[in-house]
C-alpha positions as CSV (number, residue, x, y, z in Angstrom):
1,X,0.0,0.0,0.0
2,X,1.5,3.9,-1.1
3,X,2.2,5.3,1.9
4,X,3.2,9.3,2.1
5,X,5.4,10.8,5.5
6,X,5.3,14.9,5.1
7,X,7.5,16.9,7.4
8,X,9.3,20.4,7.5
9,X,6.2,22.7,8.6
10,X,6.0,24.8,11.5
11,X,5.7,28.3,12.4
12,X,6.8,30.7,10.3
13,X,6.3,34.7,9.9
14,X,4.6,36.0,7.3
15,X,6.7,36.9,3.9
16,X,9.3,33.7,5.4
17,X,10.2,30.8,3.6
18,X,9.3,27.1,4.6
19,X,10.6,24.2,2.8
20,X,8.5,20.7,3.0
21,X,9.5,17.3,2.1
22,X,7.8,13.5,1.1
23,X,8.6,10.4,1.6
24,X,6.8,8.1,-0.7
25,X,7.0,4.3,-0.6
26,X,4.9,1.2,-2.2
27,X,4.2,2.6,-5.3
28,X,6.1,2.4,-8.7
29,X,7.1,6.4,-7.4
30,X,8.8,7.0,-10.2
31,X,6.2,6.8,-12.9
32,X,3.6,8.8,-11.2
33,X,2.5,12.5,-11.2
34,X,2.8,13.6,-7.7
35,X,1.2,16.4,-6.2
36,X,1.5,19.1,-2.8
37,X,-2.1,19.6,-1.2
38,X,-3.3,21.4,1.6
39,X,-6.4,21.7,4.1
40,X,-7.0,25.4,5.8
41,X,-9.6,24.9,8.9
42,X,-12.9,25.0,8.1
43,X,-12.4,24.3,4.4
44,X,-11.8,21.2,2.0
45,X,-8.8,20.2,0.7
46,X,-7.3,21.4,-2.4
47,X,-4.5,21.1,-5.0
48,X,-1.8,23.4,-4.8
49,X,0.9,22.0,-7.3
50,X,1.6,18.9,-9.1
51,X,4.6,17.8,-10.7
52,X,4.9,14.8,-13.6
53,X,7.7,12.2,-14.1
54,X,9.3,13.9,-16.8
55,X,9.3,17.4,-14.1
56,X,6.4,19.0,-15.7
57,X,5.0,21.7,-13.2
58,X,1.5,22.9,-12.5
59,X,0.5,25.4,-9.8
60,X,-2.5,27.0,-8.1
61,X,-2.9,30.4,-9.0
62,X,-2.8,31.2,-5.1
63,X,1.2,29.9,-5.1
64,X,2.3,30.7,-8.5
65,X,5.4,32.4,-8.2
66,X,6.2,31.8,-4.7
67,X,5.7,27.9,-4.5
68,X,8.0,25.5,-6.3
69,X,7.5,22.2,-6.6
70,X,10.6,19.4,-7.2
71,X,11.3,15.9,-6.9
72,X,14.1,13.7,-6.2
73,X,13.5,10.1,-8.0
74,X,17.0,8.5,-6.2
75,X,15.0,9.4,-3.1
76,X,11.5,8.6,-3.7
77,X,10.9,12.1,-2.2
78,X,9.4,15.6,-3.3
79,X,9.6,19.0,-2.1
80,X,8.1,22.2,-1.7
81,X,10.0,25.0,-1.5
82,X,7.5,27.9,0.1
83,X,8.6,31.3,-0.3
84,X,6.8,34.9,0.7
85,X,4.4,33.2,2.5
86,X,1.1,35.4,3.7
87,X,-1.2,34.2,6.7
88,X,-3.7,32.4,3.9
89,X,-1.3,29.7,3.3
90,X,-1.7,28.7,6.6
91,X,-2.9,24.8,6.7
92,X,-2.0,20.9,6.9
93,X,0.0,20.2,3.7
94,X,-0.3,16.5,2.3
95,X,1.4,14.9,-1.0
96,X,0.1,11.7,-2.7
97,X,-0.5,10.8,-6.5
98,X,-1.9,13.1,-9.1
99,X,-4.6,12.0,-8.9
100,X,-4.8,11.0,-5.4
101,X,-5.0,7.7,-3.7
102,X,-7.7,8.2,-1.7
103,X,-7.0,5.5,1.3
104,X,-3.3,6.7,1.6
105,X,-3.3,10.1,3.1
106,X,-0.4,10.6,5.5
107,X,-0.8,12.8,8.4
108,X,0.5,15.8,6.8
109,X,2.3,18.6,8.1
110,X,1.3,21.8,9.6
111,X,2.4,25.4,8.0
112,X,1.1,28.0,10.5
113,X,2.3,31.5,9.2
114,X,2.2,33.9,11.5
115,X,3.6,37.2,13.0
C-alpha cells in the first residue's frame, strides 16, 4: 500500500520561507504525477501544485510564483519550497498521486504563518 510521510512545517512569519518534504513508498514512485495539497480549517482540501515524471509543473494560481514544486526520483521524495508566505497559506500540507489515492493520506504537516 502507497504510503506518504510529510515533514518540514512549522511556524513561520509571514513573507518567510518554509521548505516541505515526502517520503513516498509502495508505489512504482517513479512513474507517477505527484502532487502538494493542503487543508485550511474549516475548508476542503485542495491542490496546490503537481509535478509529472518527466518534471512538468503545475501550480495554483494562489502559489504561483512563490511555491516551487521538485522531486528527487534516487530518493522517492518531493519537495516544496515555500517562499513569501502570507497568513492564507496557513494549513495541513499533504502529497500523494496526481490523482490522489484516496486510502493513503499521510498525516501531513502543519504550515502556521504567523507574526
Amino acid at each position: 500500500q502507497a504510503q506518504f510521510v510529510e515533514s518540514g512545517g512549522g511556524l513561520v512569519q509571514p513573507g518567510g520561507s518554509q521548505r516541505l518534504s515526502c517520503a513516498s513508498s509502495g508505489i512504482f514512485y517513479s512513474i507517477f504525477a505527484m502532487g502538494w495539497y493542503r487543508q485550511a480549517p474549516g475548508k476542503q482540501r485542495e491542490l496546490v501544485a503537481t509535478i509529472t515524471n518527466t518534471r512538468i509543473t503545475n501550480y495554483a494560481d494562489s502559489v504561483k510564483g512563490r511555491f516551487t514544486i521538485s522531486r528527487d526520483a534516487g530518493k522517492n521524495t518531493i519537495y516544496l519550497q515555500m517562499n513569501s508566505l502570507k497568513s492564507e497559506d496557513t494549513a495541513v500540507y499533504y502529497c500523494n498521486k496526481d490523482p490522489p489515492i484516496q486510502d493513503s493520506w499521510g498525516q501531513g504537516t502543519q504550515v502556521t504563518v504567523s507574526s
